[in-house]
C-alpha positions in Angstrom: 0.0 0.0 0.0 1.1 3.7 -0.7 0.1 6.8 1.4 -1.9 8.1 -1.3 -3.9 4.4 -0.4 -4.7 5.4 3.6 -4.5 9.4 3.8 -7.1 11.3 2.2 -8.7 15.2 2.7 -12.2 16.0 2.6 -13.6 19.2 1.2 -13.0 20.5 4.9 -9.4 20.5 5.2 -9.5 17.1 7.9 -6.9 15.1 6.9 -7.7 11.6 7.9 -6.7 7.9 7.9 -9.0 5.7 5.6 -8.9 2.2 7.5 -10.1 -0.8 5.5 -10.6 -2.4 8.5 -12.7 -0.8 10.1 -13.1 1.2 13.4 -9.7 -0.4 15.0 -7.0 -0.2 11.9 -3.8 -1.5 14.4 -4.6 -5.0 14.6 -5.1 -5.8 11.1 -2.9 -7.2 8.2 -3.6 -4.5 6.4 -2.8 -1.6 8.8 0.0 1.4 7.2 2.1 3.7 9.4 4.1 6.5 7.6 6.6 9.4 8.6 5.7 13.0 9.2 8.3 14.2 6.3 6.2 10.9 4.3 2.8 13.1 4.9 4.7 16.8 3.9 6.1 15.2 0.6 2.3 13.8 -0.2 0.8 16.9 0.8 2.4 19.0 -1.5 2.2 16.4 -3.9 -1.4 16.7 -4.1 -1.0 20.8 -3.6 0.7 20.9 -7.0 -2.1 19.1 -8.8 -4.0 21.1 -11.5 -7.0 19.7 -10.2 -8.7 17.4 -7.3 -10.0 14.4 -7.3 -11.6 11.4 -5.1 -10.8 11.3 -1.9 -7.5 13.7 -2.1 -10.1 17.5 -2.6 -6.9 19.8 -2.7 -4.7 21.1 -5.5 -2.8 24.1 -6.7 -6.1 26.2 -5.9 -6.0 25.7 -2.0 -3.7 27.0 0.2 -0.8 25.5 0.9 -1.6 22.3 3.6 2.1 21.9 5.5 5.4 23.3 6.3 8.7 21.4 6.5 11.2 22.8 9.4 13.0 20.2 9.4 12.4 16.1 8.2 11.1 15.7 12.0 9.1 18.7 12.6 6.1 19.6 10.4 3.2 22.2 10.3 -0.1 21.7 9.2 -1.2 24.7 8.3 -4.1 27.3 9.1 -7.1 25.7 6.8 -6.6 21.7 7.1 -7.0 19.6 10.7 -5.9 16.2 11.6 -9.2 13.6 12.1 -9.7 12.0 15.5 -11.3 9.1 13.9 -14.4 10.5 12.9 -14.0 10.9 9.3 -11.8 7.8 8.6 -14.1 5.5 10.1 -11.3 4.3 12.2 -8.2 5.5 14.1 -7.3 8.9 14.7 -4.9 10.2 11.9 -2.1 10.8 14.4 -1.9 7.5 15.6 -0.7 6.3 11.9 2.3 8.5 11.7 5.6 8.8 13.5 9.4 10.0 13.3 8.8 13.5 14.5 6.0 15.9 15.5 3.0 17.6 13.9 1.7 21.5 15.1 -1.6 22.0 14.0 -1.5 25.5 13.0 -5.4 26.1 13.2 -6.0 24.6 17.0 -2.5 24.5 18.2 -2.7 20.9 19.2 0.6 19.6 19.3 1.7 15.4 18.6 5.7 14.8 19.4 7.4 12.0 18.7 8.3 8.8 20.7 11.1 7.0 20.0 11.2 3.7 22.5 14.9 2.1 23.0 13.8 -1.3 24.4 13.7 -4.8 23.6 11.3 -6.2 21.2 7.9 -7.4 22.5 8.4 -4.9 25.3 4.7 -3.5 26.6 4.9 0.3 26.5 2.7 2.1 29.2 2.8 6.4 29.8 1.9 8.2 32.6 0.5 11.5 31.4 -1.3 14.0 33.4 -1.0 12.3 36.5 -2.9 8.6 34.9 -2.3 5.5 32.9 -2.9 6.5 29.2 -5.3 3.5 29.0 -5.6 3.6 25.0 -2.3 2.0 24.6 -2.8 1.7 20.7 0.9 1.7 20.2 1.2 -1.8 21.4 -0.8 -3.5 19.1 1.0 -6.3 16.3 1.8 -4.4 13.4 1.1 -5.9 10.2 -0.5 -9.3 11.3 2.9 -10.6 12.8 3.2 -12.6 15.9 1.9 -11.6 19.0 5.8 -11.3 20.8 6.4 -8.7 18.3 4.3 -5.8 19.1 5.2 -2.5 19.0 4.4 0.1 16.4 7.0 0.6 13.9 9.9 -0.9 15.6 13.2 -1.1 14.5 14.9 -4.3 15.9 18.4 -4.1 14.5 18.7 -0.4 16.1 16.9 -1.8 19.4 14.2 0.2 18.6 10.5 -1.3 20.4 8.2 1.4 19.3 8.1 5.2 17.0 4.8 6.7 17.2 3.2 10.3 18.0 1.8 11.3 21.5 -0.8 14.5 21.7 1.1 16.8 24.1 -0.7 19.9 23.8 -4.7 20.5 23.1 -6.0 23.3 21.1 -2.8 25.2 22.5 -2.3 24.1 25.7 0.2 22.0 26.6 -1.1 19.0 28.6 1.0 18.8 31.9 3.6 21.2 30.6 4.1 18.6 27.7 5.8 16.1 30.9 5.3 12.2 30.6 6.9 9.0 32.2 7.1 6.0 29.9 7.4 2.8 31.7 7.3 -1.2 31.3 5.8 -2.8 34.2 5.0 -6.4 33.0 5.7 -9.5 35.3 8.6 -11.7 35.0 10.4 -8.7 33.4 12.6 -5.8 34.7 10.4 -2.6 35.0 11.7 0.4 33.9 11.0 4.1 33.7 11.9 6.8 32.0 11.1 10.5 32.8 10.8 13.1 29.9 9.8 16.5 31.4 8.7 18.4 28.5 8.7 17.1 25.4 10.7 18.9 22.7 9.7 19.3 18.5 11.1 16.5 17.1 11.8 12.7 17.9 11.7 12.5 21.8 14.3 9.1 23.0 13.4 7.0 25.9 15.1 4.2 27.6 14.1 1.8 28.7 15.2 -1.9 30.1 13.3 -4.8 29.1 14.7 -8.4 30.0 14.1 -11.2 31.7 13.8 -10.9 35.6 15.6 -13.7 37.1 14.3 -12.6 40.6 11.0 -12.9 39.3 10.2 -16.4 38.2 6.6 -17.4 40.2 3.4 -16.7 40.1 2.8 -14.2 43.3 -1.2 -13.7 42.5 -2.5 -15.5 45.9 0.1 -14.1 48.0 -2.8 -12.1 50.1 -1.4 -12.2 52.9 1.4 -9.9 52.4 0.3 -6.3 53.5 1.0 -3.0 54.2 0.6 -2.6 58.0 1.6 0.6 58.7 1.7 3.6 55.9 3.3 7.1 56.4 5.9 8.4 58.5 6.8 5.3 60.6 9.7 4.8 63.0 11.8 1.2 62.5 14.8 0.6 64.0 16.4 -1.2 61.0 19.7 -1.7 62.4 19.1 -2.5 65.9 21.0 0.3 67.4 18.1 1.9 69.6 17.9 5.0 67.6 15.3 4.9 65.1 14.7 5.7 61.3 12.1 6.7 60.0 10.1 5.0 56.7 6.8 6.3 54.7 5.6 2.4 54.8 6.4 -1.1 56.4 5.3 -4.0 54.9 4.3 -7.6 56.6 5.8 -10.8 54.5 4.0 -12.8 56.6 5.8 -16.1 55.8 7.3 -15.5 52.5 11.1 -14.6 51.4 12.6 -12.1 50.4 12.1 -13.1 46.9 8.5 -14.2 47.3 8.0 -10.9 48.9 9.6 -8.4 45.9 7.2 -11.1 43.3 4.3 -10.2 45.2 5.3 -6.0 45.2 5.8 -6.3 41.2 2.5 -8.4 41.0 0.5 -6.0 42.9 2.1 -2.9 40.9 2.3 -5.0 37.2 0.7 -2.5 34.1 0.2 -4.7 31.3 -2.3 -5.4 28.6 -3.7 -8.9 27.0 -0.6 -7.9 24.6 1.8 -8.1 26.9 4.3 -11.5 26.3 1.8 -13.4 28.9 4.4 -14.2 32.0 2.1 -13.3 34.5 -1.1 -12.5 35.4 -1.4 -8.4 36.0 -2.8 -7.3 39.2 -5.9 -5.6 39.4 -5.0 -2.6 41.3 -7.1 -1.7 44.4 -7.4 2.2 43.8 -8.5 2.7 47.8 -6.3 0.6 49.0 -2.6 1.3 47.6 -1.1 4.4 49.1 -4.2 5.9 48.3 -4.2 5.8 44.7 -4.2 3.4 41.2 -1.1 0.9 41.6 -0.8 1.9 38.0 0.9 4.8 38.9 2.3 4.4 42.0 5.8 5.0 41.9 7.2 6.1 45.5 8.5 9.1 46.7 10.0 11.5 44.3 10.4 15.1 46.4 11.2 15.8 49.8 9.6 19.1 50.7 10.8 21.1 53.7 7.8 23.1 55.1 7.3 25.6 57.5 7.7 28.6 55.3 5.5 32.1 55.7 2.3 31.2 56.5 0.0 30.2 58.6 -0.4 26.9 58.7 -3.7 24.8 59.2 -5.7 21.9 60.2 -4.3 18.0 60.7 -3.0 15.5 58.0 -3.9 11.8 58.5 -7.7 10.6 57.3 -8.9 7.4 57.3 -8.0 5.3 54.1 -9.0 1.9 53.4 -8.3 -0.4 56.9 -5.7 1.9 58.0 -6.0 5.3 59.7 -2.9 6.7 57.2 -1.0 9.8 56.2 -2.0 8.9 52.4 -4.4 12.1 50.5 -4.1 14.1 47.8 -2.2 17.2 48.1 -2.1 20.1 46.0 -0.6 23.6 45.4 -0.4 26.3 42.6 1.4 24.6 39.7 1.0 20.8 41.0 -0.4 18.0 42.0 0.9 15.1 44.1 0.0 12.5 46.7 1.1 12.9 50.3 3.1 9.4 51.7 4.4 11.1 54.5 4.8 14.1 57.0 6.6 14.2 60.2 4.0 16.0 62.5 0.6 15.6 61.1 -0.1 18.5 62.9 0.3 20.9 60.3 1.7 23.6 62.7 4.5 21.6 63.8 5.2 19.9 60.5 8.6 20.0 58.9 9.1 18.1 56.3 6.4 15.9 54.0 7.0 13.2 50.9 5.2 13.0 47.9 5.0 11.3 44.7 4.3 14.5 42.0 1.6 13.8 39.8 1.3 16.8 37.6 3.0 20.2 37.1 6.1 20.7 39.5 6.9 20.3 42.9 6.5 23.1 45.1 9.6 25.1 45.6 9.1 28.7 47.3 8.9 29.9 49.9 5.4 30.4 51.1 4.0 28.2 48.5 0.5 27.0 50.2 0.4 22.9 50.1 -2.9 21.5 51.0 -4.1 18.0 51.9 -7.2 17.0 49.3 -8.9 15.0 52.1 -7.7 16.4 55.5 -8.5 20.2 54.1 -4.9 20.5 56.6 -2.5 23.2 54.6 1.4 23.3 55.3 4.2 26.4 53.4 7.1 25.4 51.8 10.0 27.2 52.5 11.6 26.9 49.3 14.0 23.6 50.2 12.7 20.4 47.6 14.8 18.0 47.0 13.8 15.2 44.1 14.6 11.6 44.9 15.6 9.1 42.9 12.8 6.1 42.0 13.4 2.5 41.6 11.4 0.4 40.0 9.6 -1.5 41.3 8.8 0.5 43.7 10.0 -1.4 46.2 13.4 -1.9 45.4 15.5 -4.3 43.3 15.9 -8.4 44.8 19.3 -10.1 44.6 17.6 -13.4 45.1 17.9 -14.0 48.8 18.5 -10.1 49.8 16.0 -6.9 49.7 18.1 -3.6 48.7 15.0 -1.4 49.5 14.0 1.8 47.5 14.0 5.3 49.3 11.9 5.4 52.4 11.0 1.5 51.8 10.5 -0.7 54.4 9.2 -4.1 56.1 8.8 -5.2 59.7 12.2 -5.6 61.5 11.1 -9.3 62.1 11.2 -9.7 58.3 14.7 -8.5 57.7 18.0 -10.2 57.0 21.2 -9.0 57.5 22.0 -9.4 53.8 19.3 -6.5 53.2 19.6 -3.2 52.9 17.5 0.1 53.4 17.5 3.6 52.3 15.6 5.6 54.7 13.6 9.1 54.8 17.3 10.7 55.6 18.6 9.1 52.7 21.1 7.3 54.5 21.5 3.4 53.8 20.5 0.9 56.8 21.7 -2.3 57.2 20.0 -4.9 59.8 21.6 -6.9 62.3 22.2 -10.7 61.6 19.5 -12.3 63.8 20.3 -15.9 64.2 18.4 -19.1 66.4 20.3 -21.7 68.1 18.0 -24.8 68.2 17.8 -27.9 70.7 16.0 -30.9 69.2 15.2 -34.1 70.1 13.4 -33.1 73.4 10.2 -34.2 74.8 7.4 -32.5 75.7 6.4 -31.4 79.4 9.2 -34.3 80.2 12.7 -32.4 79.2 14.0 -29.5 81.6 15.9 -27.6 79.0 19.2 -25.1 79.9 21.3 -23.3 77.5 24.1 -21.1 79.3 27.8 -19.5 78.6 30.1 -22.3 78.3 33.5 -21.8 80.7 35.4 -22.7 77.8 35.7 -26.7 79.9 33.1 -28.0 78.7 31.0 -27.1 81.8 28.5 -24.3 82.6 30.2 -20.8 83.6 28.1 -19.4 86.1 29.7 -16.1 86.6 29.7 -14.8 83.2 28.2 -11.7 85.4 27.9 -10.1 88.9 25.4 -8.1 90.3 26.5 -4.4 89.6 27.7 -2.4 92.4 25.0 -0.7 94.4 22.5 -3.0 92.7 21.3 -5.2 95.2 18.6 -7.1 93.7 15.3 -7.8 95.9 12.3 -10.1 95.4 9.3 -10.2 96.8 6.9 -12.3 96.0 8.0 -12.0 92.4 8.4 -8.4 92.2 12.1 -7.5 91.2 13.5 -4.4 92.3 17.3 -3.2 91.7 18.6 -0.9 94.8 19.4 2.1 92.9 17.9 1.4 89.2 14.1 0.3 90.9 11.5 -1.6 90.2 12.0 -3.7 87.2 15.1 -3.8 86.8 18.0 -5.7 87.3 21.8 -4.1 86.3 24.6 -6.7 86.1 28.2 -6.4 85.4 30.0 -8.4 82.9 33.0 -10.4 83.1 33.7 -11.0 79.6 31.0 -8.9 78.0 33.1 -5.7 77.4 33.2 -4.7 73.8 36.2 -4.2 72.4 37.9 -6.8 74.5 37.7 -9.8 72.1 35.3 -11.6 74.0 31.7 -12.1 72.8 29.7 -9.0 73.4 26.4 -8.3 75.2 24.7 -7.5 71.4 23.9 -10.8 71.4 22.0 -11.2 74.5 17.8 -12.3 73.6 15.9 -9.3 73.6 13.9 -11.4 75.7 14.1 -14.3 78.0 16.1 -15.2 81.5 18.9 -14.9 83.5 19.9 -16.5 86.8 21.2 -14.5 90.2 22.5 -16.3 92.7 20.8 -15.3 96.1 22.0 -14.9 99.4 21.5 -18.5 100.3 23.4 -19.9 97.3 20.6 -20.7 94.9 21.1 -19.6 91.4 17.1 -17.9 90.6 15.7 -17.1 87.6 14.4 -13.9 86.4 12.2 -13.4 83.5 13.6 -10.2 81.6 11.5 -7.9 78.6 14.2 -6.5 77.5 17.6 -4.9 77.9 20.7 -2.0 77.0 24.1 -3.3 77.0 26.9 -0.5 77.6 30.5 -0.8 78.0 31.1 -3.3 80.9 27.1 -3.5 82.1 23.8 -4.8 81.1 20.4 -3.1 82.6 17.9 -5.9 82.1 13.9 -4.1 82.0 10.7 -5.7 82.7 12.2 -8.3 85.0 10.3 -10.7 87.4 10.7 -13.7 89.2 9.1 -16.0 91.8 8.9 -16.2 95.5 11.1 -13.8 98.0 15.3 -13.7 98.1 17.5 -11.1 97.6 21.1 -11.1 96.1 24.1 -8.6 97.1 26.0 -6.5 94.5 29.0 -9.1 93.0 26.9 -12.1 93.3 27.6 -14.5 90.4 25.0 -14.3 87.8 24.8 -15.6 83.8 22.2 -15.5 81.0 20.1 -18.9 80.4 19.7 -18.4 76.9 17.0 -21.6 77.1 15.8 -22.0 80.4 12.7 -23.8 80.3 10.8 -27.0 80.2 9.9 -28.6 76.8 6.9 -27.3 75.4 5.5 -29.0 71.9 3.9 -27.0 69.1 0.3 -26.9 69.1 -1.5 -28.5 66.6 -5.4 -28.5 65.6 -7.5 -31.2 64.5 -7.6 -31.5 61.0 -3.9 -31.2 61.0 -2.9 -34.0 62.5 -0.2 -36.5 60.8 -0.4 -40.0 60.7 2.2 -41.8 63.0 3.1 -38.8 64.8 2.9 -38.8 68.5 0.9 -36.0 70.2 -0.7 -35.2 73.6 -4.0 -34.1 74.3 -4.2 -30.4 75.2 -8.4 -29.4 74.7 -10.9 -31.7 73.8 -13.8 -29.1 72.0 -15.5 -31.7 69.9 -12.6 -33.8 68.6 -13.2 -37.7 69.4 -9.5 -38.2 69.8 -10.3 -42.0 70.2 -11.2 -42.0 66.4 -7.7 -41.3 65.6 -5.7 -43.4 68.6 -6.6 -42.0 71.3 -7.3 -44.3 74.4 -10.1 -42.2 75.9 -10.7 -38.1 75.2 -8.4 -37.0 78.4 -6.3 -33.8 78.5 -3.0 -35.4 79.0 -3.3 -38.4 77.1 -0.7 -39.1 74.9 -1.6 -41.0 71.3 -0.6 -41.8 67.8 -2.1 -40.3 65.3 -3.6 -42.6 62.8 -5.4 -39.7 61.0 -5.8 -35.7 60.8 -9.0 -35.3 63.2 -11.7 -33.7 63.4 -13.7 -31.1 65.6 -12.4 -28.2 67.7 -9.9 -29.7 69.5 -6.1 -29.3 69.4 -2.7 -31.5 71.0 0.4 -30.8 71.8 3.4 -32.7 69.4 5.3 -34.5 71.8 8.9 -34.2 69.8 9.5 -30.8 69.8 12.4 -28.2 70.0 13.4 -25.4 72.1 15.5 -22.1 70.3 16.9 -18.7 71.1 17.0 -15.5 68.6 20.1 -13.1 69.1 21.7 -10.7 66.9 25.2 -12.5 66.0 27.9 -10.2 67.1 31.0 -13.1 67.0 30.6 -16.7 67.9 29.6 -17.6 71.5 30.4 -21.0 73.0 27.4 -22.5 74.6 27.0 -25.3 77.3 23.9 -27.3 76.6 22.1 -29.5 79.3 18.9 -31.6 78.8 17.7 -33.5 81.9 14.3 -35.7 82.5 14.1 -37.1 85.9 11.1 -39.6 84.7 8.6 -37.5 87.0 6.4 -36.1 84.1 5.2 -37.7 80.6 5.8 -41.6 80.1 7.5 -41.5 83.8 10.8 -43.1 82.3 14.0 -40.6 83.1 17.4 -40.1 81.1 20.5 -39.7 81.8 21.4 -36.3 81.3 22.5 -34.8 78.3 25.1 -32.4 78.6 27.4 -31.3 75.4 28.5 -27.5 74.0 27.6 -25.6 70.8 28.5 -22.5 68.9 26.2 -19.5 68.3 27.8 -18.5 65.1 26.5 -16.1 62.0 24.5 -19.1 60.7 22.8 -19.8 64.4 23.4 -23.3 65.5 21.8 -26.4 67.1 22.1 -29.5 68.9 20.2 -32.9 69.1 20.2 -34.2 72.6 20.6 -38.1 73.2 18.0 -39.2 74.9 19.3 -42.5 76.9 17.1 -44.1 79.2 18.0 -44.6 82.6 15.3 -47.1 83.7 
C-alpha cells in the first residue's frame, strides 16, 4: 500500500486515515504507518495538482496544507486539521504517523514524537497527566505478525521497540507542561522508567530496560497475605542500634522470602495489557487501597519538601484510608499536583518536612507556596527547600535473590529483615539490619525435658559467673516483684566479666531481647528472672521488665549468667484437622474432637496418642517431639553449654540420663540434638 492508499482530505481540510478495516485499523494485516516528512512530501504532492479528485479534494487552488522545518518537525497549516477518527471511520490520523512531531496551526494541538529504546515485544505504558494513558494503541502487532512482536514501527536491528506520535498539547495548551513517564511494568520482566519532562519538536528518545527478571520467576497472585501494616511516617529501628529511622511504609511478609516478597510488590504494581508476552497475570489494582491511589501509577517518593515557610499553617494531615487510619491524601498547590506518603508531624503547625509522589506540574519550591491535603483540608508552606529523589522500579526496590536492597523510604517489619538487606531511609542514608540468628535444641520431649542453655567456661561445663550483680544493685524479690537498689522496680543491672566490647570476647549484642537470666541469692541458689528486654553498655547490662518468683535477695557481685534456654519442653500446638499420621501428640483441649477416632485411648487432657489420621472437631494437641530455640543478633561466635535433663517425674514417667554437650552461636545460628538414653 502507498500513502496516497490510507490518507485522504475532505472538502474540509480534515486530513484523515482511511482504515479498510474498520473502526480499529492496528490489529489488522492491512494496517499502514508512515513518517511525518512521508505526509509533507504527499501533501504538497497533491497541492501541485492542476486539479482534485476522489478522496484527495486539494490542488494548486488551495492553500498550501504543510510546512517542513526540518524532516522531524512539520506544520499543518491554518485551513486543514488532523481527524480524530471520525472521518476515517477508524483510528485517529495521528496514531498512523511517526518520526517526529506535527503543530496544528489552526487549533495549536501539538503530537511529538516517541522513539522507544527497548527490547522487542516490550509492553509500552505512559503516565500523562497524572494517569495510565489506557488507550495504549501503540502496542498492538503491526502488520499481522506474531503476538511477541508488538510494537508500532519498531526497529529491531537499532533496538528500537516502538516510534509513534503522542498529543502533548490541546488546542494550544500544553497538557501537563508537555511532561510524561514512559514505563514497562509487565511480570517476569525488569520494570523500567523513564522520565521526559517536557517534550521537545522532534523525535523524543526514551530508555528503557526490558529483560528477563531472574528474581522474578513465580506466580505471586494469591500471596494475600502480604500487607502493608503501617503507611506514612513510621519509626523502624532497622539496624538495631536503639535510635530509630524513619520509613513512609512497612510491609508484613508474613511467611514469604525475600524473593517471594519483591514477586508479590511487582504483581500488585504489574501495568500490562492482553498484549503483553503473557508471564504473569497483572494485578488488578485496588485504587483505595494502595497508598491511596491506582497501583498503576504508583511509583514512591519522588520530592522531599521542607515546610514551614511564611504562612499560617492549618488543620491535621492523616484521614482514614481503606483499613488503615494513614497519612495517604491528595495534596495540591499552585502549579501541581501530588500524593502525600508522608509528614513528620501531622499536625500541620509543627510539620517539617512531607513526601510525595508528583503527579502533575512541578513540585513546590518557594517559599510560602500553600500545600494543602485533598482529604484532611490540613494546609502546610514550603520554605523553598525540595529536593527530588531518585525512584526505583519497582517501587519497592530491586531483589538479589535471597537479599532486599529497599528503594528510598522502603521498608518491612524488623522481624522480616535479613542482615543481607539493605534500606535507604527518609534521611537518605543506607541501613543495614543486624544478623539475627536461632540456636535450636531438638530431640526433646514434651512437658518431660528440663531444658538449659548457658555460657560455656570454655571446659566443657556451665560458667556461672559470666556476670555479677553491679555495684550498688542489690537485687530484691518479693513475692515475684524484682526491684534493683538504685535502678528500681523492674530492673536488674549486672556487670559483665567478659562482655566488654572491644575486648575480644563475645559481646552483650547478642543477648535475647527477651528471655532469662539466673542470680545467685544470698543463700546460694542460682534464681531465675524473666527479663523484657535490655541496654548493654560498655562493661554492664540493665535488664527491664524483669520478674521472678517467690522472696530472696542477692548482694552486689553475686555470680550471675544469661540462660539463653531455660525452660521446660513445650510441643507446638497443633489442631484437628492437621494431625499427621504416625506422629505422636498429647491431648491439650478436647472441644469436639473424638481423639479416640484417631488413637486415642479415651478423650483425656494429658493423654498421649498416635495419630492414625488428621482429626476432626475443635480440638487441638500438643506434638510430643518438639524443640526449644533462642534469637540473638550474632555479634562473634559464642560457646554455649547445653544440658537436657528428665528425671522420669512427668510424661511416660521413664527418666534419662542427662544430656550435657556445647555448641557455637555463630553467623548461621546453630543447634544441637540431645541423646536421649534411658535410665530405667
Amino acid at each position: 500500500m502507498t500513502i496516497a492508499t490510507r490518507i485522504g482530505i475532505n472538502a474540509s481540510g480534515v486530513i484523515y486515515y482511511d482504515s479498510a478495516a474498520g473502526a480499529h485499523d492496528h490489529t489488522s494485516a492491512t494496517a499502514e504507518y508512515f513518517t511525518v516528512i512521508e505526509l509533507h512530501r504527499f501533501l504538497q504532492d497533491l497541492a501541485d495538482d492542476a486539479s482534485s479528485s476522489g478522496d484527495d479534494l486539494i490542488d494548486i487552488t488551495n492553500d498550501t496544507p504543510s510546512d517542513r522545518s526540518t524532516d522531524n518537525i512539520i506544520q499543518i497549516n491554518a485551513g486543514y486539521t488532523l481527524d480524530n477518527g471520525t472521518v476515517g471511520g477508524g483510528d485517529p490520523v495521528w496514531e498512523h504517523l511517526y518520526d517526529g512531531s506535527i503543530i496544528e496551526a489552526q487549533t495549536g494541538s501539538i503530537w511529538d514524537g516517541l522513539v522507544v529504546i527497548a527490547g522487542e515485544g516490550m509492553d509500552l505504558q505512559i503516565i500523562q497527566n497524572g494517569a495510565v494513558i489506557t488507550d495504549d494503541w501503540w502496542n498492538n502487532v503491526p502488520n499481522g505478525e506474531a503476538a511477541g512482536s508488538h510494537g508500532l514501527n519498531r526497529d529491531v536491528a537499532n533496538g528500537i521497540s516502538h516510534r509513534f506520535m503522542l498529543k502533548v498539547n490541546n488546542a494550544g495548551t500544553d497538557i501537563d507542561g508537555r511532561r510524561i513517564v514512559t514505563m514497562t511494568r509487565e511480570v517476569g520482566k525488569t520494570y523500567s522508567e523513564f522520565k521526559i519532562n517536557g517534550t521537545a519538536r522532534g523525535n523524543n528518545v526514551s530508555a528503557l530496560t526490558y529483560t528477563a527478571d531472574l528474581n522474578d520467576t513465580t506466580d505471586a497472585s494469591a500471596r494475600s497475605t502480604i500487607s502493608n501494616v503501617t503507611w506514612g511516617y513510621n519509626a523502624i529501628d532497622i539496624n538495631n542500634d536503639t535510635t530509630d529511622e524513619f520509613y513512609y511504609s512497612e510491609w508484613n511478609m508474613d511467611t514469604y522470602n525475600s524473593k517471594q516478597f519483591y514477586e508479590r510488590m511487582k504483581w500488585l504494581s504489574a501495568c500490562e495489557t492482553a498484549l503483553a508476552s503473557g508471564t504473569g497475570t497483572n494485578a488488578t489494582p485496588n485504587s483505595a487501597a494502595f497508598y491511596g491511589m491506582d497501583a498503576n501509577i504508583f511509583r514512591g517518593i519522588t520530592h522531599e519538601i521542607t515546610v514551614g515557610g511564611t504562612g499560617s499553617p492549618t488543620g491535621t494531615f492523616g484521614t482514614a484510608n481503606g483499613t488503615h487510619n494513614s497519612q495517604p491524601e491528595p495534596v495540591s498547590w499552585t502549579g501541581g499536583t501530588g500524593q502525600l506518603l508522608a509528614v513528620d508531624n501531622t499536625a500541620s503547625a509543627s510539620a517539617t518536612k512531607m513526601w510525595i509522589q508528583l503527579l502533575t506540574g512541578s513540585a513546590p519550591g518557594a517559599d510560602g507556596v500553600a500545600i494543602t491535603g485533598g482529604t484532611s483540608g490540613a494546609v502546610v508552606y514550603a520554605n523553598g527547600t525540595t529536593t527530588e529523589r531518585t525512584i526505583t522500579a519497582p517501587f519497592c526496590g530491586s531483589s538479589t535473590g535471597s537479599a532486599l536492597i529497599g528503594a528510598y523510604g522502603f521498608a518491612i517489619e524488623y522481624a522480616d529483615t535479613t542482615n543481607a538487606d539493605l534500606f535507604r531511609a527518609l534521611d537518605n542514608v543506607t541501613y543495614q539490619p543486624p544478623n539475627n540468628v536461632s540456636f535450636t535444641v531438638g530431640g526433646i520431649i514434651h512437658d518431660e525435658d528440663r531444658v538449659l542453655v548457658g555460657p560455656d567456661n570454655g571446659s566443657g561445663a556451665l560458667q556461672v559467673d559470666q556476670c555479677q550483680v553491679a555495684t550498688g544493685e542489690a537485687v530484691t524479690v518479693t513475692a515475684g516483684s524484682v526491684s534493683s537498689a538504685t535502678s528500681g522496680a523492674g530492673v536488674v543491672v549486672l556487670a559483665s566479666n567478659i562482655e566488654t566490647i572491644g575486648t575480644g570476647q563475645p559481646s552483650a549484642k547478642d543477648t535475647p531481647a527477651t528471655g532469662t537470666i539466673r542470680v545467685l541469692d544470698s543463700n546460694g541458689i542460682l534464681q531465675i528472672i524473666n527479663y523484657t528486654g535490655f541496654t548493654a553498655g560498655s562493661g554492664e547490662i540493665d535488664f527491664t521488665g524483669c520478674t521472678g518468683s517467690g522472696t530472696w535477695s542477692a548482694a552486689a557481685a553475686n555470680d550471675s549468667f544469661i540462660s539463653y534456654i531455660d525452660t521446660l519442653a513445650l510441643g507446638t500446638t497443633v489442631s484437628a484437622g492437621s494431625f499427621v499420621t504416625d506422629v505422636e501428640y498429647e491431648i491439650k483441649t478436647v472441644g469436639t474432637t473424638d481423639f479416640t477416632l484417631i488413637g486415642a485411648a479415651s478423650n483425656t487432657i494429658g493423654v498421649r496418642f498416635i495419630a492414625t489420621g488428621a482429626g476432626t472437631g475443635t480440638g487441638d494437641a500438643y506434638q510430643v517431639s518438639t524443640t526449644a530455640s533462642f534469637n540473638a543478633v550474632y555479634d562473634s561466635d559464642r560457646s554455649l553449654f547445653i544440658r537436657v535433663r528428665d528425671g522420669g517425674t512427668l510424661g511416660d514417667a521413664t527418666g534419662i540420663k542427662t544430656f550435657e554437650t556445647t555448641g557455637t552461636l555463630g553467623s548461621a545460628g546453630g543447634s544441637t540434638t540431645a541423646i536421649r538414653t534411658s535410665d530405667a
